[in-house]
BANU-798636 format. One line per 3 residues: for each residue z, x negated, y negated of N, C-alpha, C, CB. Coordinates in Angstrom, 3 decimals. Last residue first. Glycine has a CB too. Layout:
BEGIN
Z/X/Y/Z/X/Y/Z/X/Y/Z/X/Y; ...
This chain:
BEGIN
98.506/-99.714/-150.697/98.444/-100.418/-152.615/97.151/-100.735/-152.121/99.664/-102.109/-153.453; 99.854/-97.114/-148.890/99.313/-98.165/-149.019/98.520/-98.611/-150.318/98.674/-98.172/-148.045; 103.406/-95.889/-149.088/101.818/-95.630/-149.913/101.329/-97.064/-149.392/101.792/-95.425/-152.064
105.696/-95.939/-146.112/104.972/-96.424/-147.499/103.610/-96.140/-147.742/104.999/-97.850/-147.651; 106.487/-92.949/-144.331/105.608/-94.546/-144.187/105.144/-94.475/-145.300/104.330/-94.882/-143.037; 107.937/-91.009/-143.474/108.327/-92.090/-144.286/107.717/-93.286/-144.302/109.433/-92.350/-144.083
106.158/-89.221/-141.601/106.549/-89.172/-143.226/107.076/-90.377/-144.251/107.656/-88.228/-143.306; 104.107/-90.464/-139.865/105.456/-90.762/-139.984/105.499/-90.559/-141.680/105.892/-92.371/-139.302; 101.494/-91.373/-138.502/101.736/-90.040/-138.528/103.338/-89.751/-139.267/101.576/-89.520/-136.939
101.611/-94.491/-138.520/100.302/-93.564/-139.148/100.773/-91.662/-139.532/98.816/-93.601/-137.592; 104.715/-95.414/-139.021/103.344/-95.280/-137.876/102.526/-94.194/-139.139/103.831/-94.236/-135.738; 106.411/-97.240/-140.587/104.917/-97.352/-140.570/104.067/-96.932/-139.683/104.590/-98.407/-140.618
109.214/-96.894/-139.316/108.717/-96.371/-140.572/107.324/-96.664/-141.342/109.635/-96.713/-141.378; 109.322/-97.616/-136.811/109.228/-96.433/-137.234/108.995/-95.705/-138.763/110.176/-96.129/-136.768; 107.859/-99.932/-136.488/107.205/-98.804/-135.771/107.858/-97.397/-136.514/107.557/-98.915/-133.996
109.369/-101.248/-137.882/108.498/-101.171/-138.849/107.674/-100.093/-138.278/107.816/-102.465/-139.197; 111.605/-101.306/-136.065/111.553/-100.953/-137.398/110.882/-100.403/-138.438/111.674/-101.540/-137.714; 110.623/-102.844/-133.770/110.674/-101.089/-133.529/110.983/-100.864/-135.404/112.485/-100.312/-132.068
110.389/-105.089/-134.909/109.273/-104.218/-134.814/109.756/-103.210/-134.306/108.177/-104.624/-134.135; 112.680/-105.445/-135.215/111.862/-106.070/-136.177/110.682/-104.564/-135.878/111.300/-108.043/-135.740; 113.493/-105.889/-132.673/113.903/-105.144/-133.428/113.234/-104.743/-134.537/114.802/-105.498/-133.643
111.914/-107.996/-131.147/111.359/-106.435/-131.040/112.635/-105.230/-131.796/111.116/-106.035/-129.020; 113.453/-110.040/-132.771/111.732/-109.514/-132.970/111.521/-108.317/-132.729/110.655/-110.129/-132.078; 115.986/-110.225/-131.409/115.349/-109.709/-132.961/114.216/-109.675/-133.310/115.674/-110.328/-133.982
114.723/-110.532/-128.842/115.583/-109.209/-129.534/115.062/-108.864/-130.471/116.936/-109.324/-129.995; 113.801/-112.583/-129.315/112.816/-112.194/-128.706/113.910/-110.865/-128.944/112.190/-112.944/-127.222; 116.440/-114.521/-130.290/115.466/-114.538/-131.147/113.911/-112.897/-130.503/114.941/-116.578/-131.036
117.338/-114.754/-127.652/118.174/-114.013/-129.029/117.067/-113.611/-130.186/119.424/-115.261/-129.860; 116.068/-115.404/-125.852/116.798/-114.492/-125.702/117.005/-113.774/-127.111/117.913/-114.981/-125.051; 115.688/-118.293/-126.844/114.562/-117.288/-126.501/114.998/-116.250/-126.785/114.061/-117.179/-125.216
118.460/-118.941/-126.424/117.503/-118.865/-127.846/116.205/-118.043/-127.622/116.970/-120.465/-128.373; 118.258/-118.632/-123.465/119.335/-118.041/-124.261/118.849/-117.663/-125.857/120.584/-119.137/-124.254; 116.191/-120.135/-122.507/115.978/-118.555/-122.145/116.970/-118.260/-123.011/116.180/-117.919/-120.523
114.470/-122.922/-122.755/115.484/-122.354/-123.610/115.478/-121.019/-123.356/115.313/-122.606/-125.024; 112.047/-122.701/-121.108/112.756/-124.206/-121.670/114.128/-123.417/-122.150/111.737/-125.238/-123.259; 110.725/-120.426/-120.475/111.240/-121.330/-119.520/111.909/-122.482/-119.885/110.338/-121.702/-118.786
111.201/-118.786/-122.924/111.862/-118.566/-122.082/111.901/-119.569/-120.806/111.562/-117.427/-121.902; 109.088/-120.253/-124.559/110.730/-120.696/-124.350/111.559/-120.263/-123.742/111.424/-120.700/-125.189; 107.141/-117.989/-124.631/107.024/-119.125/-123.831/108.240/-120.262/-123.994/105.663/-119.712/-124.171
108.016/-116.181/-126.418/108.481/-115.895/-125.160/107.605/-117.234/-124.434/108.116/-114.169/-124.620; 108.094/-118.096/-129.114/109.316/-117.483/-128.286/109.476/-117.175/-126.831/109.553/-116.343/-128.764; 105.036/-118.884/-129.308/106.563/-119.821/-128.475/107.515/-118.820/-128.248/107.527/-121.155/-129.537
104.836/-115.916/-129.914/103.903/-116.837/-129.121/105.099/-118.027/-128.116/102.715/-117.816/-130.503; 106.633/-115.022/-132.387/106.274/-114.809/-130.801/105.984/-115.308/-129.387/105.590/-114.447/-130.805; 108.427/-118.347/-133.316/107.246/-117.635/-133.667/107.476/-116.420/-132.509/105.721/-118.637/-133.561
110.777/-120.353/-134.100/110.043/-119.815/-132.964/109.288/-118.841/-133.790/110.939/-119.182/-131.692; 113.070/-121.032/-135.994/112.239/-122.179/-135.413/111.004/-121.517/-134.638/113.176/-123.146/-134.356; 114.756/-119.564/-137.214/114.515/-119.105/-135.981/114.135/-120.494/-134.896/113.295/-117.974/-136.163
114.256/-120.132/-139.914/115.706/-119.422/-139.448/115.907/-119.723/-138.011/115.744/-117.697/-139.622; 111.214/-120.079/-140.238/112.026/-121.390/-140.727/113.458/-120.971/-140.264/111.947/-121.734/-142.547; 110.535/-117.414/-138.881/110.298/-119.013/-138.728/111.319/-119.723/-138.848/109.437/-119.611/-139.625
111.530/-115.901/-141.024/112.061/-115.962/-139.553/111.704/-116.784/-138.854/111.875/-115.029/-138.827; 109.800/-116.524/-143.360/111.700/-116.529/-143.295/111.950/-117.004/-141.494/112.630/-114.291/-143.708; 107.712/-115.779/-142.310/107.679/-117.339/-142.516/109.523/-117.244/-142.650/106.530/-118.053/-144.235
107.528/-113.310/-141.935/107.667/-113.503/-140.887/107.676/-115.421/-140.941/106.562/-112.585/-140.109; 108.411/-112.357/-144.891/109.805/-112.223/-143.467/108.854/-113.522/-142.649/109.970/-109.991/-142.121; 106.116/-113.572/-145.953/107.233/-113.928/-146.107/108.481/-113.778/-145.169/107.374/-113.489/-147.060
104.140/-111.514/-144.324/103.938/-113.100/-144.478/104.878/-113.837/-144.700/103.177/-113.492/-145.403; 105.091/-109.297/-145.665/105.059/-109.298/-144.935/104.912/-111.185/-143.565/104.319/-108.240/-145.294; 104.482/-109.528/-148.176/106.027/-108.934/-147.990/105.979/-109.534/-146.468/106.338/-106.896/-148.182
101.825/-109.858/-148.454/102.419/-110.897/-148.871/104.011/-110.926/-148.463/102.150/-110.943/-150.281; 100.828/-107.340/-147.420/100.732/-108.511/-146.197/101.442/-109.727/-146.936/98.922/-108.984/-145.656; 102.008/-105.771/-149.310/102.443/-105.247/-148.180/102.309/-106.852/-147.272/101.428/-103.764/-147.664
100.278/-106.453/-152.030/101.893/-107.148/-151.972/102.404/-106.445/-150.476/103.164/-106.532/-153.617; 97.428/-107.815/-150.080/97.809/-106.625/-150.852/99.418/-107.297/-151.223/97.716/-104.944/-149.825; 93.938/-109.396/-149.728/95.598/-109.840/-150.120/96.437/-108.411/-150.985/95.536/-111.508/-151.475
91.672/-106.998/-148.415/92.382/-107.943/-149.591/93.788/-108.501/-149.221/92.612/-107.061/-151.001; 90.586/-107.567/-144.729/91.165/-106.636/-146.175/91.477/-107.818/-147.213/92.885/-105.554/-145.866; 87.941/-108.127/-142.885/88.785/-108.907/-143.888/89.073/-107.945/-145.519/87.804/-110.504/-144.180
87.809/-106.376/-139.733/87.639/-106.191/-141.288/88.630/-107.376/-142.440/88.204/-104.434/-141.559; 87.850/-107.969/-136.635/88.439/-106.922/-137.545/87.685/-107.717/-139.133/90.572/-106.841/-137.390; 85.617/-107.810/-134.059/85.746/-108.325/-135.084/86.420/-107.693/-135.706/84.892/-108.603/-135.580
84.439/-107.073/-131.375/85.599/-106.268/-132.126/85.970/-107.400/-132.901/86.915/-105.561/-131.195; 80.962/-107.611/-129.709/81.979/-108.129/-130.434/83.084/-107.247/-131.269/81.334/-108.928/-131.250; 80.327/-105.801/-126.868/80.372/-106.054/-127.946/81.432/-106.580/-128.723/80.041/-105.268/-128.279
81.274/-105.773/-123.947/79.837/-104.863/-124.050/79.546/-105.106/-125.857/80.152/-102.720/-123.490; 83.120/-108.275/-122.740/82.958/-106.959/-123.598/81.566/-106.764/-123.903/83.755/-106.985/-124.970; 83.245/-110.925/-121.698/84.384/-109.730/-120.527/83.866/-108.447/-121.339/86.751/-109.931/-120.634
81.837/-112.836/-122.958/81.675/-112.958/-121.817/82.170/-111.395/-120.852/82.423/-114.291/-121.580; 80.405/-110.745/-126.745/81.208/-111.879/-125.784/80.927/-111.776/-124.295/82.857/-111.724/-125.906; 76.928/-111.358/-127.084/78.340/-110.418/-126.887/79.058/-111.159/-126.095/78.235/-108.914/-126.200
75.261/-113.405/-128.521/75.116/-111.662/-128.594/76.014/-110.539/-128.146/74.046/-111.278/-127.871; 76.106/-115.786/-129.824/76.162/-114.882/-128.554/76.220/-113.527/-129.005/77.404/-115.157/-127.603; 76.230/-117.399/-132.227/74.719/-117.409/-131.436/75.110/-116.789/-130.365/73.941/-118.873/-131.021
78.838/-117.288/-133.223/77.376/-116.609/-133.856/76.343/-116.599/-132.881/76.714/-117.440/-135.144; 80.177/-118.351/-131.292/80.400/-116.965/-131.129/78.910/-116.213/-131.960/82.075/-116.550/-131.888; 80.315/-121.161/-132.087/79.785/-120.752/-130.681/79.571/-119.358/-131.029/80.824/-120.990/-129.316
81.672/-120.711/-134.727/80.703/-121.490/-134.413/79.699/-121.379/-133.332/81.206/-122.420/-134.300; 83.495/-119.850/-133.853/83.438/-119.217/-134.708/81.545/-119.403/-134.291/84.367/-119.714/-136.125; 84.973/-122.657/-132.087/84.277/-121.042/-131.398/83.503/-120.123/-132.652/85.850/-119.803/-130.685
84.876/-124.283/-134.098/83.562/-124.622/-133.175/83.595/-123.359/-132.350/83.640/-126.147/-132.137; 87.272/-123.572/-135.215/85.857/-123.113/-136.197/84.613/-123.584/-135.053/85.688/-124.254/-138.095; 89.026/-123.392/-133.658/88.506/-122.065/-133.915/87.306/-122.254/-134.483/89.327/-121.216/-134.740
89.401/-126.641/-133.054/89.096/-125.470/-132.272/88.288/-124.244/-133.120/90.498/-124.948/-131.702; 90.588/-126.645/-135.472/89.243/-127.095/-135.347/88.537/-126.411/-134.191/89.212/-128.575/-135.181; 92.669/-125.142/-136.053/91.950/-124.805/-136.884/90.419/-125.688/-136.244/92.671/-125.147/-138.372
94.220/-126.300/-134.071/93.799/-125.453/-133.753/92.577/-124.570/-134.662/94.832/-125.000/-133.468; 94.618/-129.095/-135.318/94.038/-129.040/-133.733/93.122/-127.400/-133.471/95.710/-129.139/-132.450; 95.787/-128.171/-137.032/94.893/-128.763/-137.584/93.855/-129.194/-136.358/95.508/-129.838/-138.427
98.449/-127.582/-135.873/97.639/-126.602/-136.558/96.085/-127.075/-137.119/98.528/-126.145/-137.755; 99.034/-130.098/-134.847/98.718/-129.002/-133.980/98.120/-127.685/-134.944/100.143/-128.612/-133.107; 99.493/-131.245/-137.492/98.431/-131.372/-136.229/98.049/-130.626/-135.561/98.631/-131.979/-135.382
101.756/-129.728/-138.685/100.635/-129.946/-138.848/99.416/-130.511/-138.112/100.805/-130.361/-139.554; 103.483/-130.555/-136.199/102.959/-129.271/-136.387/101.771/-129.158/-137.701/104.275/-128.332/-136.639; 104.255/-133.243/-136.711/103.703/-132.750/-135.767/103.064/-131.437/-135.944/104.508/-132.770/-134.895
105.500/-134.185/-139.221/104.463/-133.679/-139.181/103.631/-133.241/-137.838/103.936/-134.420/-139.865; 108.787/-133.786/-139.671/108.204/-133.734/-139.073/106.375/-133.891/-138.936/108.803/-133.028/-138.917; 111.013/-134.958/-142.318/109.949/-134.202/-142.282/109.389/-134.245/-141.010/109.085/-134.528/-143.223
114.405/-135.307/-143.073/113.913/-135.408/-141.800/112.248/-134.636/-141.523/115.123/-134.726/-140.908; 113.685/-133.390/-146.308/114.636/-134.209/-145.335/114.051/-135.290/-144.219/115.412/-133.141/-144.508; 111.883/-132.013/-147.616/112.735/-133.086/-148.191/113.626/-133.709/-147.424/113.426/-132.678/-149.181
110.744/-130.214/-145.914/110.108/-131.264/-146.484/110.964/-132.029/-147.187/109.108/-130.901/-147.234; 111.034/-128.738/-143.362/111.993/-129.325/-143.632/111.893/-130.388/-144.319/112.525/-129.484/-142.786; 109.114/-127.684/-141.274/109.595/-127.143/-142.534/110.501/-128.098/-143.842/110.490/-126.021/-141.990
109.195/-129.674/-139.349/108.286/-129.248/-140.082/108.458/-129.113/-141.919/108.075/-128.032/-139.390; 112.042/-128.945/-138.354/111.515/-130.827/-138.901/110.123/-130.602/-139.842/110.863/-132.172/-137.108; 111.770/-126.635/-137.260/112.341/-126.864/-138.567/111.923/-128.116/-139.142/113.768/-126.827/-138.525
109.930/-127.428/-134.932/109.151/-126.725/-135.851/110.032/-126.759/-137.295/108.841/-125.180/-135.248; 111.909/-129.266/-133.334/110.648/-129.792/-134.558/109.732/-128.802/-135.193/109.525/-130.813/-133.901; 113.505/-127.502/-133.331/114.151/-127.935/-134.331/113.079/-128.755/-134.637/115.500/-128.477/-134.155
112.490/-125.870/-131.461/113.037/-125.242/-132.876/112.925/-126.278/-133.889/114.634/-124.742/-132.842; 110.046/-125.794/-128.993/111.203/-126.900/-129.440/111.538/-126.090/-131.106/110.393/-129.002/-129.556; 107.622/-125.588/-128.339/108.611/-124.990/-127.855/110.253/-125.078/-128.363/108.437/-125.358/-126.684
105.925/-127.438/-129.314/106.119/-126.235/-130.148/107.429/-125.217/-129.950/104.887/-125.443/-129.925; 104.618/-129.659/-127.627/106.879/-129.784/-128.247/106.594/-128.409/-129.138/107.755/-131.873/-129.909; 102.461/-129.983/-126.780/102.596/-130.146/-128.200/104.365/-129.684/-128.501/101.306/-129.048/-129.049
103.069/-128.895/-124.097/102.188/-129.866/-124.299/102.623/-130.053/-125.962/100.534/-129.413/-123.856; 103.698/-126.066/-125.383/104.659/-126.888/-124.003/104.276/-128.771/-124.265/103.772/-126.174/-121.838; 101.423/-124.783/-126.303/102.809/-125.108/-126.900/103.569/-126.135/-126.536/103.611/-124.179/-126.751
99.814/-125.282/-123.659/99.643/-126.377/-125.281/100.438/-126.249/-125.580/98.804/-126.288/-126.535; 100.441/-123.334/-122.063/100.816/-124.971/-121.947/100.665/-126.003/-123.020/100.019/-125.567/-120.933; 100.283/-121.426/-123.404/101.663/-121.539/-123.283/101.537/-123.113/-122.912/102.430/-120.444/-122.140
97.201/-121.238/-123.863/98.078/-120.633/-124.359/99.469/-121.811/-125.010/98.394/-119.582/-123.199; 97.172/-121.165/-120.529/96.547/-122.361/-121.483/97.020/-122.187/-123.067/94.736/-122.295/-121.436; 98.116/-118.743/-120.461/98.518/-119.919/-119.737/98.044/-121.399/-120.074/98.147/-119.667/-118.472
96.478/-117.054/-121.497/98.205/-116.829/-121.769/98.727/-118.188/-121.620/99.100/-115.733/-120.568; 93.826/-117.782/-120.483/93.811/-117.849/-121.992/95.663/-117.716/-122.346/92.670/-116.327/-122.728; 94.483/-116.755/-118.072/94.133/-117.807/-118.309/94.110/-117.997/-119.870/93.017/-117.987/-117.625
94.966/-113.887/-118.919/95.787/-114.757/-118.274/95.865/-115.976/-118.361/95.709/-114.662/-117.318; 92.465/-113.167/-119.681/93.448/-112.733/-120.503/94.722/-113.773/-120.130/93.721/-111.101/-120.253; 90.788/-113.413/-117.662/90.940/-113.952/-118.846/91.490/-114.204/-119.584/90.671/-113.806/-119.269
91.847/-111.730/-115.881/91.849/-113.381/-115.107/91.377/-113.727/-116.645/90.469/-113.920/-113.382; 91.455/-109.009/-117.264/92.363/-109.592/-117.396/92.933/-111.226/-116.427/93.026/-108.483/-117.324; 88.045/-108.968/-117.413/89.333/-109.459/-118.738/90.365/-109.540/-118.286/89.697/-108.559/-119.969
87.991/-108.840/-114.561/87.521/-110.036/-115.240/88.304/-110.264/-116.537/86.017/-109.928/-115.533
């Protein structure tokens, strides 16, 4: 059952990107791109999705447990530390550089597989990086602030 969920939720997912041009670089740069050629599509779509969430937020109080889990896994709202601000910044750099996120990235593999390609590297470079110098057990993993 979670995973015909999991799927369906990938695929509905990927078709809104698809559906909303997210897939597309250069209108996520058009976004970014406030003194020029501005885009505002992607504000919508974020403003689509922010409404969404708050009517599940919304739904989710009055269920006693989700549909596929024996209980809600809610994570903990930490502080703003300078680690998630360091961190917020690459991953808005690599945005605005990239045009693509995860999410779209590997759902551009059916529109654009080459940019996909390149960009879906340097991500899981990215992250074997930080795998190795932030696992839990790893001498060289930064003090947390």
């Amino acid at each position: 059952m979670r995973t015909i969920i999991g799927l369906i939720s990938g695929v509905l997912f990927g078709a809104g990107l698809a559906v909303s041009g997210m897939l597309d670089p250069v209108r996520v740069r058009g976004f970014l791109d406030l003194f020029g050629q501005w885009d505002p599509t992607l504000a919508f779509v974020m403003g689509g999705a922010m409404l969404a969430m708050a009517i599940a937020w919304l739904i989710q109080r009055r269920m006693a447990a989700p549909v596929a889990a024996p209980a809600f896994d809610l994570p903990d709202t930490d502080p703003i530390t300078p680690r998630l601000l360091a961190g917020a910044a690459l991953f808005g750099v690599g945005w605005a550089l990239g045009g693509l996120c995860p999410g779209p990235a590997l759902a551009a593999f059916a529109i654009n597989p080459l940019a996909a390609a390149v960009f879906t590297i340097a991500m899981m470079a990215g992250f074997a990086i930080v795998w190795a110098f932030d696992r839990p057990d790893s001498p060289r993993r930064p003090a947390r602030v």
